[in-house]
Backbone bond lengths (Angstrom), bond angles and torsions (degrees), N, CA, C in turn:
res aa  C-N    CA-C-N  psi(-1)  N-CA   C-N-CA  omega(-1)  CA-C   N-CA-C  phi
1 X - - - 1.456 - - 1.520 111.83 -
2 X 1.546 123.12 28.27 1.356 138.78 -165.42 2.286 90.46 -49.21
3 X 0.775 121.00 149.69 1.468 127.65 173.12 1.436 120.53 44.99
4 X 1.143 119.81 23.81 1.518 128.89 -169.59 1.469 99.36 -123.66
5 X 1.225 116.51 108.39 1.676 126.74 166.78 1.461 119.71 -129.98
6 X 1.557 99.56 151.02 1.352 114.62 -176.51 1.700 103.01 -87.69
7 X 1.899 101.80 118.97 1.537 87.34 177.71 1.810 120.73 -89.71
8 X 1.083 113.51 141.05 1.517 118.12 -144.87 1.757 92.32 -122.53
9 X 1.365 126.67 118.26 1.546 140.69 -179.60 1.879 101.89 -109.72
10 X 1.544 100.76 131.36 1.626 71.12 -171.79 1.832 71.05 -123.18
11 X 1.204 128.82 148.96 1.129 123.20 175.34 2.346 95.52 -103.42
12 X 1.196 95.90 161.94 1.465 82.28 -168.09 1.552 109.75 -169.61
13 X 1.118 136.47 -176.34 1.684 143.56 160.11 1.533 107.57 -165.38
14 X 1.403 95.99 143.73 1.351 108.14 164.61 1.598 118.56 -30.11
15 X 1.346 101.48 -71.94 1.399 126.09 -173.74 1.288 131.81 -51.42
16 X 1.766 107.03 -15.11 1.247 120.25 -170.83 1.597 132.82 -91.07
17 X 1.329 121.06 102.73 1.540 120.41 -145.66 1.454 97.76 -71.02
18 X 1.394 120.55 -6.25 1.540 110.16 174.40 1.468 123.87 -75.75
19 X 1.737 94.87 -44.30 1.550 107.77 167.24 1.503 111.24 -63.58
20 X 1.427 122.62 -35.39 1.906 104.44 -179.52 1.602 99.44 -76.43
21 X 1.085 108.66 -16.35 2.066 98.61 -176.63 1.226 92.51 -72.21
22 X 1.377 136.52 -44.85 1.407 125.44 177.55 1.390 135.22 -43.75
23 X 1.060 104.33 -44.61 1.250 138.83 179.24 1.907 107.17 -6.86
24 X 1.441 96.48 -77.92 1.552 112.91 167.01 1.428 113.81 -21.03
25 X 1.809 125.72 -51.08 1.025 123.92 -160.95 1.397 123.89 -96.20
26 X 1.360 101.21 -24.34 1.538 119.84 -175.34 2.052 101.14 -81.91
27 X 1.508 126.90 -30.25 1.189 145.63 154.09 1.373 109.77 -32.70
28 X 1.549 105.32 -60.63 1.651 116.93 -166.93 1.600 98.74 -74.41
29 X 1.286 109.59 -59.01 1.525 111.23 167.89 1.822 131.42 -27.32
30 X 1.212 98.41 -57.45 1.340 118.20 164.73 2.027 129.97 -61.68
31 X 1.633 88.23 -38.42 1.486 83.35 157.50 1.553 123.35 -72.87
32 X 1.564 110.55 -42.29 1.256 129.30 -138.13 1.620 92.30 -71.63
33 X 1.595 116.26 -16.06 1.378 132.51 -139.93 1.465 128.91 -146.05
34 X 1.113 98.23 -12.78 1.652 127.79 -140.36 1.966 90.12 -66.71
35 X 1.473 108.00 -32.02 1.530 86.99 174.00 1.147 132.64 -83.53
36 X 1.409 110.92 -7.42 1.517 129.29 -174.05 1.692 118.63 -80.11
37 X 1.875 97.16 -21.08 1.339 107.68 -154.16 1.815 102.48 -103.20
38 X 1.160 122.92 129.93 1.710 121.30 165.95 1.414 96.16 -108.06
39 X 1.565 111.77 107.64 1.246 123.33 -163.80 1.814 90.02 -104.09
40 X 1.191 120.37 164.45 1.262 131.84 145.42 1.583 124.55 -158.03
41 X 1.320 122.32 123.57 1.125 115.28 -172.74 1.902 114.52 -88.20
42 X 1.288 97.99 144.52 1.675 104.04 156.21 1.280 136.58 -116.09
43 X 1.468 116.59 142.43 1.525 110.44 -164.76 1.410 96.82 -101.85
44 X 1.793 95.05 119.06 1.428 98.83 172.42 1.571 136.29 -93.25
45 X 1.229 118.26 5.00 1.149 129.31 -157.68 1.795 124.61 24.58
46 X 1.269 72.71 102.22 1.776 92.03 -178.91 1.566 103.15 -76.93
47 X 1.220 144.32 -18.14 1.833 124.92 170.42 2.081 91.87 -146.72
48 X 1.328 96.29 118.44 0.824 96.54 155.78 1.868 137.29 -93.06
49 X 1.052 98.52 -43.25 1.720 105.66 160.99 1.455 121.79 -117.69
50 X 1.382 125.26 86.13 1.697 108.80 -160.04 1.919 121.32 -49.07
51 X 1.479 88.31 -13.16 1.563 105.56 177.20 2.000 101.05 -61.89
52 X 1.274 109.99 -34.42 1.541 98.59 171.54 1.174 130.28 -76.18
53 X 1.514 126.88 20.77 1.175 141.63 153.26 1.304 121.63 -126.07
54 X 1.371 114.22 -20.11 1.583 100.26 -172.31 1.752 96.19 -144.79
55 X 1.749 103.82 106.58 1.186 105.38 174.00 1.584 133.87 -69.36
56 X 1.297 117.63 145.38 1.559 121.42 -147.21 1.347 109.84 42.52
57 X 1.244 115.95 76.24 1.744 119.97 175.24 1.413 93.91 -80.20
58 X 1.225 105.01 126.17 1.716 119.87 149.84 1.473 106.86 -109.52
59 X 1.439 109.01 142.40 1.727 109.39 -177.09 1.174 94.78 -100.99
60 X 1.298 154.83 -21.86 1.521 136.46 160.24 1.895 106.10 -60.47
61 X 1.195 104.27 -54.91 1.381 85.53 -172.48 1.754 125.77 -65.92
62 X 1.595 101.57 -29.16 1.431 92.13 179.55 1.494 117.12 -78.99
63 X 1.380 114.24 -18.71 1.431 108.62 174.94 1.635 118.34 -23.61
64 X 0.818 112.50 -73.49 1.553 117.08 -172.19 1.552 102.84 -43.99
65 X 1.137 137.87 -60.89 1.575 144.61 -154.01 2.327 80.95 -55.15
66 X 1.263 93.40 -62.98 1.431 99.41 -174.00 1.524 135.02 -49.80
67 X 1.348 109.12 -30.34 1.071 128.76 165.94 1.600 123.28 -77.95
68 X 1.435 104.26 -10.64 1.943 114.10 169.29 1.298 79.45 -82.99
69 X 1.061 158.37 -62.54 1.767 150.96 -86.44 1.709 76.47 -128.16
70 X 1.029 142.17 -42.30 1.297 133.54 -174.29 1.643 93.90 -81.73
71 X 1.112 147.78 -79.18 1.311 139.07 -171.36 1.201 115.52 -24.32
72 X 1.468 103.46 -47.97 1.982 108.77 176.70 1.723 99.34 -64.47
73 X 1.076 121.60 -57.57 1.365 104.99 -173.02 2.353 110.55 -51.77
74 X 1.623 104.12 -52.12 1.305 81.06 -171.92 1.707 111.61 -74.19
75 X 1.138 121.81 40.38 1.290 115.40 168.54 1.083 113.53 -94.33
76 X 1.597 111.15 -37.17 2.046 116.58 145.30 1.353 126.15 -33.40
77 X 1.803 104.09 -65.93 1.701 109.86 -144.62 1.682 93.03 -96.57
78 X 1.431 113.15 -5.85 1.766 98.13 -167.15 1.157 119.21 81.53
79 X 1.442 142.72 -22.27 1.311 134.54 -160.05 1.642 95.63 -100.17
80 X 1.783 107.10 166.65 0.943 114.52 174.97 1.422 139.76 -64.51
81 X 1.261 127.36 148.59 1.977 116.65 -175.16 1.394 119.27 -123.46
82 X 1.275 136.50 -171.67 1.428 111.58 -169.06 1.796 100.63 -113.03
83 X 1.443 119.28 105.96 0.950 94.59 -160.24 1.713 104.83 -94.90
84 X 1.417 126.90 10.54 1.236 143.75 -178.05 1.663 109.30 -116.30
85 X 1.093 111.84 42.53 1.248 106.84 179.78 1.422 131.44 -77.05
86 X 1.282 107.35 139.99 1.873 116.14 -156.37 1.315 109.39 -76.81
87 X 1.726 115.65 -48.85 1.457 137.40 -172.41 1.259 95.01 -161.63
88 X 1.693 108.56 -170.97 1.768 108.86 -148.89 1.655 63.39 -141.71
89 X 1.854 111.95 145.24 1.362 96.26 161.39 1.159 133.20 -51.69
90 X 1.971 131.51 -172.12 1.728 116.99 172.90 1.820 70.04 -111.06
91 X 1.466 134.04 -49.58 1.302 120.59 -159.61 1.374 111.55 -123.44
92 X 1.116 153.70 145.90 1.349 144.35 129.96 1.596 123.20 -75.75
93 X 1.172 103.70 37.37 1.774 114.74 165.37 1.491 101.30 -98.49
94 X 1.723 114.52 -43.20 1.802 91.00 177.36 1.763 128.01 -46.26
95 X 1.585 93.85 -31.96 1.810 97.17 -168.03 1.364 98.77 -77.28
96 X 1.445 131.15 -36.39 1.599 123.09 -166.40 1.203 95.02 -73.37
97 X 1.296 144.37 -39.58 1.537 150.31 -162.55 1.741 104.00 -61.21
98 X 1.710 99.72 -49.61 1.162 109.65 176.77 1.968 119.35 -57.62
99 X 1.414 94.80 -48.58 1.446 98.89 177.98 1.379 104.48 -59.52
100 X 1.482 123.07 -77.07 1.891 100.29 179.64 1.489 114.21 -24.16
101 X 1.406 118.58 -53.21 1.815 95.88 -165.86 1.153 109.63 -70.68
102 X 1.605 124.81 -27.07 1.371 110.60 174.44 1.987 116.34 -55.40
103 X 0.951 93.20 -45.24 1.867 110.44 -179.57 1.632 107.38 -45.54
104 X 1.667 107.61 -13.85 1.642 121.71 -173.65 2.012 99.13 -77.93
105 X 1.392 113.60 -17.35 1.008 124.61 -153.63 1.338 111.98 -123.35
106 X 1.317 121.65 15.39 1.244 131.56 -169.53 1.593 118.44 95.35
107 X 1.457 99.13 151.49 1.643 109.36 -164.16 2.008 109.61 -67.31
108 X 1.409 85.13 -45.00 1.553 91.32 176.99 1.695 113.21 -64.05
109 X 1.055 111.39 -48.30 1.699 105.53 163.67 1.218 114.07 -61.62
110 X 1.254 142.88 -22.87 1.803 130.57 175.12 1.716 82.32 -59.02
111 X 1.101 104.02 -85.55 1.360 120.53 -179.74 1.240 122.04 -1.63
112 X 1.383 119.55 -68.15 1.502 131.42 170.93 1.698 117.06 -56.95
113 X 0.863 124.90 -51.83 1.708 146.17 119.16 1.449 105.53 19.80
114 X 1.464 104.90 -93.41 1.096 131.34 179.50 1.786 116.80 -35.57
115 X 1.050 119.32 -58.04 1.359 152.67 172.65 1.484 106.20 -56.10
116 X 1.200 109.80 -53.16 1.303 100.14 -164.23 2.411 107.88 -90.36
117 X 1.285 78.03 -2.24 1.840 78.23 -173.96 1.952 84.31 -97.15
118 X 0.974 115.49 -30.30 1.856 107.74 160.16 0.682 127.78 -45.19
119 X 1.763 126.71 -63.93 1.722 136.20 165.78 2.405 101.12 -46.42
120 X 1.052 85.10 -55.55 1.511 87.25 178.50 1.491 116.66 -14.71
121 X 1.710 101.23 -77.78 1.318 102.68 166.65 1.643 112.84 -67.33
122 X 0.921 134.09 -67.80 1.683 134.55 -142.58 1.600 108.10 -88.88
123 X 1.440 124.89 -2.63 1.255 127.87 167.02 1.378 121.79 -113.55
124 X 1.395 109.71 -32.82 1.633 110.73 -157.95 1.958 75.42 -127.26
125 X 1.052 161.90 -1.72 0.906 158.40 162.01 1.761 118.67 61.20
126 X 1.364 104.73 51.98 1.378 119.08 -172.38 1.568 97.89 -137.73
127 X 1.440 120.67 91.46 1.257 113.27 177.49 1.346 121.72 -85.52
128 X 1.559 108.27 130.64 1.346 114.36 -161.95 1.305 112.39 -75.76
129 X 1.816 128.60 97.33 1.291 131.51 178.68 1.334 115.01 -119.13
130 X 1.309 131.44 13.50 1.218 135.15 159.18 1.578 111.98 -132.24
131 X 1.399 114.65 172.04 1.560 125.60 174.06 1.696 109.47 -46.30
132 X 1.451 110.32 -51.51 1.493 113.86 -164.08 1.549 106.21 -74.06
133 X 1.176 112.15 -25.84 1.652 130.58 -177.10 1.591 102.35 -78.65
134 X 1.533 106.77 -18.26 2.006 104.48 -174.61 1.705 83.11 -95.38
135 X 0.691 98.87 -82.12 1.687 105.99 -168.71 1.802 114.95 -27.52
136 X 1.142 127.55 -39.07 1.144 127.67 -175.29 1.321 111.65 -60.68
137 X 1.912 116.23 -62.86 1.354 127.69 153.59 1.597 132.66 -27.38
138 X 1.279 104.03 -17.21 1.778 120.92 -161.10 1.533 92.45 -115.66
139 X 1.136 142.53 -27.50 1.142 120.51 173.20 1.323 141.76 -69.02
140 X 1.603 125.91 120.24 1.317 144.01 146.89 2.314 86.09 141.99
141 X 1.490 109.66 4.46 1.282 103.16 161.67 1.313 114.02 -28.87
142 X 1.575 126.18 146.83 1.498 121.85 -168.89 1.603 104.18 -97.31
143 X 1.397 140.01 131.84 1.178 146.61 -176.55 1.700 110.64 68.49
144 X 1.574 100.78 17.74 1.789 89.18 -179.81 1.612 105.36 -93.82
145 X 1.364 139.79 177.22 1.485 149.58 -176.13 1.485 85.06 -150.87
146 X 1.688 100.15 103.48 1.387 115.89 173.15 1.624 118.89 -70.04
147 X 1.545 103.49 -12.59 1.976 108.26 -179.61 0.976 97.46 -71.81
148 X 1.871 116.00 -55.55 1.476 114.66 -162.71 1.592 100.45 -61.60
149 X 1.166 129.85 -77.05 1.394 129.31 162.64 1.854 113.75 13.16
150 X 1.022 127.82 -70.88 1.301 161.86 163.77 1.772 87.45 -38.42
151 X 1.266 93.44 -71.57 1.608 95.40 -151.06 2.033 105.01 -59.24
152 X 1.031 103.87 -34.04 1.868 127.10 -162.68 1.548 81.70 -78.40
153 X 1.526 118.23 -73.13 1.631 98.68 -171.15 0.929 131.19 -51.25
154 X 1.491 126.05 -7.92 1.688 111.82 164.57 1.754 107.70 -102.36
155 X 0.933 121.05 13.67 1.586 125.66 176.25 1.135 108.54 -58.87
156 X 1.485 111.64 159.17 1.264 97.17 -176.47 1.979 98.83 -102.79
157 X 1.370 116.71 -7.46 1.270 102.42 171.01 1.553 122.52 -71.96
158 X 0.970 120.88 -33.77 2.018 143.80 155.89 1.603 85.34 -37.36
159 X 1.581 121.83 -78.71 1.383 116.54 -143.46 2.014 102.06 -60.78
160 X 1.453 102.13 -38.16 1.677 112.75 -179.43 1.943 94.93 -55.30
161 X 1.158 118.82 -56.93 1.668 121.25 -163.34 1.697 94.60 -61.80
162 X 1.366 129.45 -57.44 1.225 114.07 172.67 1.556 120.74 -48.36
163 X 0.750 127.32 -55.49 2.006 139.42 164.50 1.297 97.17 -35.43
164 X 1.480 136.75 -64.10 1.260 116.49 -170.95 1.685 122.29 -75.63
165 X 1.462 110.24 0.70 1.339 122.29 170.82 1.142 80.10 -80.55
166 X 1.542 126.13 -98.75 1.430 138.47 -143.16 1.935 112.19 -18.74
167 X 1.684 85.24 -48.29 1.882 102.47 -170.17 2.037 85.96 -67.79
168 X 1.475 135.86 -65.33 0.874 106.17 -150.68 1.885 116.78 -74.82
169 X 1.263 105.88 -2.85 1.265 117.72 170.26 1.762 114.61 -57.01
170 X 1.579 106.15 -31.34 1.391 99.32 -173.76 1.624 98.49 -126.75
171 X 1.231 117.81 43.85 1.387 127.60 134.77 1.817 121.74 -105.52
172 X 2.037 103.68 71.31 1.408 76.98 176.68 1.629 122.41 -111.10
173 X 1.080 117.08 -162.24 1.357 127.18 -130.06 1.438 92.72 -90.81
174 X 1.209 138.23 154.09 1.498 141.61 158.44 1.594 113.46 -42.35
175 X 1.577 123.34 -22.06 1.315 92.23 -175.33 1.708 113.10 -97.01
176 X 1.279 96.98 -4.75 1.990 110.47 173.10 1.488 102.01 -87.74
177 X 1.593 133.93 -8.08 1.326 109.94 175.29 1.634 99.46 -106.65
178 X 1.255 117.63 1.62 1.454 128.32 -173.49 1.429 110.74 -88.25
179 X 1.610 119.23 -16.16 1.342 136.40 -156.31 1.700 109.28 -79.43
180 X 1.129 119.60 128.80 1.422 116.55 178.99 1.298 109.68 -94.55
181 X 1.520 115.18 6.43 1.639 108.23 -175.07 1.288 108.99 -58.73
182 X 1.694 129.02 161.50 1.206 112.51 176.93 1.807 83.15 -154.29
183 X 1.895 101.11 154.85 1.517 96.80 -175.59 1.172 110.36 134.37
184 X 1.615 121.93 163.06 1.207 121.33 161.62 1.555 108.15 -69.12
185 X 1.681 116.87 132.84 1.339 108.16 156.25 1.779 96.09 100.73
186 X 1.518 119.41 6.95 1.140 104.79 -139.38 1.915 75.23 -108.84
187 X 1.444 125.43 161.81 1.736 122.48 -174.65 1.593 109.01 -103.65
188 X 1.475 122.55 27.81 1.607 114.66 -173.04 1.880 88.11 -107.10
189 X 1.325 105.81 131.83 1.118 144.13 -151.60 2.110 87.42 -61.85
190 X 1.634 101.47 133.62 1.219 116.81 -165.88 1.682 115.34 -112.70
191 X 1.109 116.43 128.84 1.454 131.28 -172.34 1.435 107.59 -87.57
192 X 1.248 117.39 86.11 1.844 115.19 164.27 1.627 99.73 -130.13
193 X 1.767 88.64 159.50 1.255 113.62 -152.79 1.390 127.48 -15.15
194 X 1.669 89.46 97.14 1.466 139.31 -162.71 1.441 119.89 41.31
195 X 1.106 124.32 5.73 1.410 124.87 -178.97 1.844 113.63 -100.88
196 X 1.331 103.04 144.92 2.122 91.04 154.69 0.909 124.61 -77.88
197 X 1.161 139.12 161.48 1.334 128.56 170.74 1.261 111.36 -156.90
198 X 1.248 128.11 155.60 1.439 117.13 168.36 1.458 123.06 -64.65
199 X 1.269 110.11 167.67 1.646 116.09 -178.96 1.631 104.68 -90.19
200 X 0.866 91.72 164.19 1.428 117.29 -176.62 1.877 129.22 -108.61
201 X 1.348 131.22 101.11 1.818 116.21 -10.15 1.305 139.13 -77.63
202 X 1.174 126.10 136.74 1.466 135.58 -166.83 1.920 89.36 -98.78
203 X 1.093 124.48 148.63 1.334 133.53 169.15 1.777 105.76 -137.97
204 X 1.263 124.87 110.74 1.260 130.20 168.22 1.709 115.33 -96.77
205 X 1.206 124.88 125.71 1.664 108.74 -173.87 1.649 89.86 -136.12
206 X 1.298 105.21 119.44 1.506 130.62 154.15 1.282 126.85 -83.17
207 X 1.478 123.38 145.67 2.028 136.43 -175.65 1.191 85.67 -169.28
208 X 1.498 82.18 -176.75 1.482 123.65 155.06 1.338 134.33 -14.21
209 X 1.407 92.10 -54.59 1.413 111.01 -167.14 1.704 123.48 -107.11
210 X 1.377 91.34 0.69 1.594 116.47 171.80 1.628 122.67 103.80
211 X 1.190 133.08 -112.15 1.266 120.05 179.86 1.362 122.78 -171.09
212 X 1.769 99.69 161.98 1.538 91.87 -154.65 2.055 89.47 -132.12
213 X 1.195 104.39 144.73 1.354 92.77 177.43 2.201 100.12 -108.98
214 X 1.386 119.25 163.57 1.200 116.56 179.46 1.344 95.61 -139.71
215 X 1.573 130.58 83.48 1.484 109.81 175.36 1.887 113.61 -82.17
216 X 1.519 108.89 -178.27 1.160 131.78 156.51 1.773 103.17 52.34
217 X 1.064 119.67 -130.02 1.667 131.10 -144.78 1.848 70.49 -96.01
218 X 1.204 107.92 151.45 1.794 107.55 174.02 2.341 95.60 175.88
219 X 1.469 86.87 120.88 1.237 98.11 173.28 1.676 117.76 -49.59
220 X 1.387 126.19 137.41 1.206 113.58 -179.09 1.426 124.02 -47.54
221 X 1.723 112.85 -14.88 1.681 106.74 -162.89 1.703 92.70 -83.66
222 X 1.091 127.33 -9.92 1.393 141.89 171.34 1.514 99.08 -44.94
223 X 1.315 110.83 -75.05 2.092 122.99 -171.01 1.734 99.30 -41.55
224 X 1.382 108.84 -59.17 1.193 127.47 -153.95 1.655 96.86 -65.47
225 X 1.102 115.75 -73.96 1.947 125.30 165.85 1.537 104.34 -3.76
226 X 1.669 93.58 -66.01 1.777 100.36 -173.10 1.471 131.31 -55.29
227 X 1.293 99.89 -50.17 1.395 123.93 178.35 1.715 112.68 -59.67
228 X 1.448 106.07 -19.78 1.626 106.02 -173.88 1.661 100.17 -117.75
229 X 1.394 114.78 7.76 1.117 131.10 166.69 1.483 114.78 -76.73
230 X 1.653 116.63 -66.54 0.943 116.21 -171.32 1.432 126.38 -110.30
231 X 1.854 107.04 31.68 1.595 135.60 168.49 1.417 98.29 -157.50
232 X 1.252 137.35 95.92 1.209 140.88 -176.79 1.805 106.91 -78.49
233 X 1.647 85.97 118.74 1.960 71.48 178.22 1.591 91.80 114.44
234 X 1.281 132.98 -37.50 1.627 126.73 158.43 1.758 124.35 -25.48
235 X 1.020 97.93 -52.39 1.570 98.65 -169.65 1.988 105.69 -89.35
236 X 1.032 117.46 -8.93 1.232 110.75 170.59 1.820 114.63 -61.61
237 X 1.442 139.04 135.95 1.142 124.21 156.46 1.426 82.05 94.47
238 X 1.440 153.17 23.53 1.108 116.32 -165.25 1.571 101.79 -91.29
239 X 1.521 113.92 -174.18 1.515 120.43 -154.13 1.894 98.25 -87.28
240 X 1.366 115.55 121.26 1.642 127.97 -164.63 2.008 97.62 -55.62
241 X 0.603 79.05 138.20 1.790 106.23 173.16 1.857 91.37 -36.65
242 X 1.100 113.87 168.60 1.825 148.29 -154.08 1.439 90.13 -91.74
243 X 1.568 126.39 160.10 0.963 110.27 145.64 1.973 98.75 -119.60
244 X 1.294 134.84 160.70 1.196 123.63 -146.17 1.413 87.74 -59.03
245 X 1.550 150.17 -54.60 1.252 155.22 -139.70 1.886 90.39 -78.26
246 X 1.211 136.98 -13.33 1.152 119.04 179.21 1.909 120.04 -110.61
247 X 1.755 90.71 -11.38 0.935 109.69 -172.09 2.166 109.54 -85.09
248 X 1.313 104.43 -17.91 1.207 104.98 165.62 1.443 117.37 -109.88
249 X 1.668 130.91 -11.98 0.979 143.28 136.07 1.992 107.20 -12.85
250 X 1.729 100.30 -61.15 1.312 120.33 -161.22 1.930 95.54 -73.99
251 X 1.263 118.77 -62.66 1.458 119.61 -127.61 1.946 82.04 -108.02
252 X 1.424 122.94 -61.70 1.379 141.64 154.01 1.706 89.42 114.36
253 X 1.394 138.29 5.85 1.462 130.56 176.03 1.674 106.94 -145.15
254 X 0.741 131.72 110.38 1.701 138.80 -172.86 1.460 141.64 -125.58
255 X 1.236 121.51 79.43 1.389 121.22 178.76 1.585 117.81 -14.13
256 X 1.347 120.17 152.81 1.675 109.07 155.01 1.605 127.00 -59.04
257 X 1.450 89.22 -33.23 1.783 88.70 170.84 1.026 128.00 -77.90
258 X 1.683 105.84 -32.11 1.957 89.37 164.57 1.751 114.79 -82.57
259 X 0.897 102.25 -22.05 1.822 85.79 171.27 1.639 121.91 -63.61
260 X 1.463 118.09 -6.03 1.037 120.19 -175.21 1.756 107.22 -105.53
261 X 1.049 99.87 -23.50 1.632 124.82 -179.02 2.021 99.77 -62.95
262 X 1.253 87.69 -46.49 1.459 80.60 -176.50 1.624 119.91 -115.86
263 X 1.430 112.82 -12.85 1.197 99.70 155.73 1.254 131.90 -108.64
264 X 1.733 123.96 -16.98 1.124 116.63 171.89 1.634 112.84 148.14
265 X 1.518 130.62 166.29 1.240 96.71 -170.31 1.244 123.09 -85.82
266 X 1.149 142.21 -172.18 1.749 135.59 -167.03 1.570 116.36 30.93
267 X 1.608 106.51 40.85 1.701 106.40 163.75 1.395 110.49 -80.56
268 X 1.010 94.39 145.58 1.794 110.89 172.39 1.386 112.68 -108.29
269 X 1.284 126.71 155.15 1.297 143.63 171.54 1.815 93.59 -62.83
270 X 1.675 99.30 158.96 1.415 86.29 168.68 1.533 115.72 -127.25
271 X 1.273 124.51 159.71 2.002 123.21 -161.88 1.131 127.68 -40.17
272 X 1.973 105.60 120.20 1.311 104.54 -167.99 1.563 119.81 136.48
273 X 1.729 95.94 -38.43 0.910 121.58 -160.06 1.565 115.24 -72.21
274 X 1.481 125.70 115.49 1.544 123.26 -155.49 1.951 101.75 -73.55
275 X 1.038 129.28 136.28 1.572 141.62 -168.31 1.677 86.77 -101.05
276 X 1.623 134.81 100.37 1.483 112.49 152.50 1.530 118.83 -77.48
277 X 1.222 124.99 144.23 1.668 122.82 154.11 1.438 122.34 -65.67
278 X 1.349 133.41 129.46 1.004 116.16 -146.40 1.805 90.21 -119.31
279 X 1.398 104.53 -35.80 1.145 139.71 175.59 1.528 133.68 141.34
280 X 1.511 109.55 -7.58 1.606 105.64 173.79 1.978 77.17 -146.56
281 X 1.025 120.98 30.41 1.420 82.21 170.06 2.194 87.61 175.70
282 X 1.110 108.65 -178.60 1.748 108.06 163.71 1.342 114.93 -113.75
283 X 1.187 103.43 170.55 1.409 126.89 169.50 1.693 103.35 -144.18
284 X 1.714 90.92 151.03 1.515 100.17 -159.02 1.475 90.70 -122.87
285 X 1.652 109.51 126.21 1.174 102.69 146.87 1.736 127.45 -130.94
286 X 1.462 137.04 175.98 1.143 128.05 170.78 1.180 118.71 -48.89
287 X 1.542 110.04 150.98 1.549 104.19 178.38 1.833 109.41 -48.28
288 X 1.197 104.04 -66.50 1.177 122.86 -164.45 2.106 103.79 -40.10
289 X 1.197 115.09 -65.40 1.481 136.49 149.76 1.440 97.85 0.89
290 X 1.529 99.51 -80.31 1.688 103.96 -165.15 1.855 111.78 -84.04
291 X 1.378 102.65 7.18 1.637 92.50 165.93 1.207 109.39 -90.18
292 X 1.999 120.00 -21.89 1.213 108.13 -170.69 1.441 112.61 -88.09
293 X 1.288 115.03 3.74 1.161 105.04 -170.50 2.438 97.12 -119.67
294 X 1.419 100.75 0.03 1.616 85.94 170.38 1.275 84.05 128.42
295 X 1.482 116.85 -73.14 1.471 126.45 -135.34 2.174 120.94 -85.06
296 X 1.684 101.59 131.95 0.705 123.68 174.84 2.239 99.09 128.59
């Protein structure tokens, strides 16, 4: 299949506890696949003014209401939630804003970026809704320049590249407004302040053979279905599962659920490996990982 890839749209937000519950699967996906796949993500901004849902929003006070509402979700996805939460964001447009400028700096730094303003909120329970709140989370990222960073997120070419996410985020497709799913977690295309938009994560995968969309909460055999749907012959040969020592090699910070996601069940981290408390559970990262970022 030398030059033949499945193109892969993941629509997404920082902020979105469906997209970090995912996390695990879209990981395994990406290894299992990762040469086959021309992935690109878009930042959709899942809240733009929290004031358009919740009148007189205070983010100290609603924290708590938000932080039950995340526990119920990881009682689904497995991943971690914030169970000490400080404030609730007011927007998740600062973090997507942030990810485009990181993306100014290379794909693997959006990436890293990306990831780490996730843990922000849902691990370390500091959701990143301002500049000083992105930057703190982002430090000791590998090949990032936290000035430029700074400097790109208030650009106005960053602010235009987020806008044309945002707009294509709420152009979606006939088969997410066609969807009778209904529910938390559920992928039929969602109406906030006043717009549709897709859910969060939305996965679109294009070939050969045309295309398959996978929104919202979706079992991993879901990714895999698509991908051999619309390139038949993709998933054969695919690349063998992690072993834990390669799997933080790769990612360098790892839930229990994604270490199990990709290597198997009862994987362990392997020696060395820093255990954070998160508050009901750990997270593991490389030594190196958690020196750059303070912790341990």
């Amino acid at each position: 299949m030398t030059g033949i890839a499945v193109e892969v749209v993941e629509y997404t937000d920082p902020g979105c506890s469906w997209a970090w519950g995912s996390e695990p699967k879209l990981r395994r996906l990406r290894w299992r696949y990762g040469d086959r796949l021309r992935w690109r993500c878009v930042m959709g901004g899942l809240v733009g003014d929290m004031r358009s849902y919740l009148d007189g929003f205070d983010p100290v006070a609603a924290a708590p209401g938000f932080a039950r509402y995340w526990g119920n979700v990881a009682a689904t996805t497995g991943m971690p939630h914030p169970v000490r939460l400080g404030w609730m964001y007011r927007s998740t447009e600062p973090a997507c804003l942030a990810v485009k400028a990181a993306a100014l700096q290379g794909d693997g730094v959006a990436d890293d970026v990306l990831r780490r303003l996730r843990e922000a909120t849902f691990v370390f329970a500091e959701p990143p809704d301002s500049l000083d709140r992105i930057l703190h989370p982002c430090r000791g990222v590998p090949g990032l320049d936290p000035g430029r960073l700074a400097r790109d997120w208030a650009s106005e070419p960053v602010h235009r590249a987020f806008r044309s996410d945002w707009e294509e985020t709420r152009s979606p497709n006939a088969y997410v407004l066609g969807l009778e799913e209904q529910g938390e977690g559920a992928g039929r295309a969602k109406q906030t302040e006043g717009h549709w938009r897709y859910v969060f994560p939305t996965l679109i995968f294009r070939g050969p053979e045309g295309e398959v969309t996978v929104p919202g909460w979706k079992p991993y055999e879901r990714y895999e279905d698509a991908i051999e749907f619309v390139l038949p012959g993709i998933t054969r040969g695919a690349r063998a599962d992690p072993t834990p020592e390669e799997a933080f090699a790769t990612w360098r910070a790892l839930a229990p659920a994604e270490l199990e996601a990709l290597c198997g069940a009862g994987a362990r981290p392997p020696g060395g490996t820093i255990a954070y408390e998160w508050g009901a559970g750990v997270y593991w990262l490389t030594a190196a990982e958690a020196a750059a970022r303070s912790i341990g």
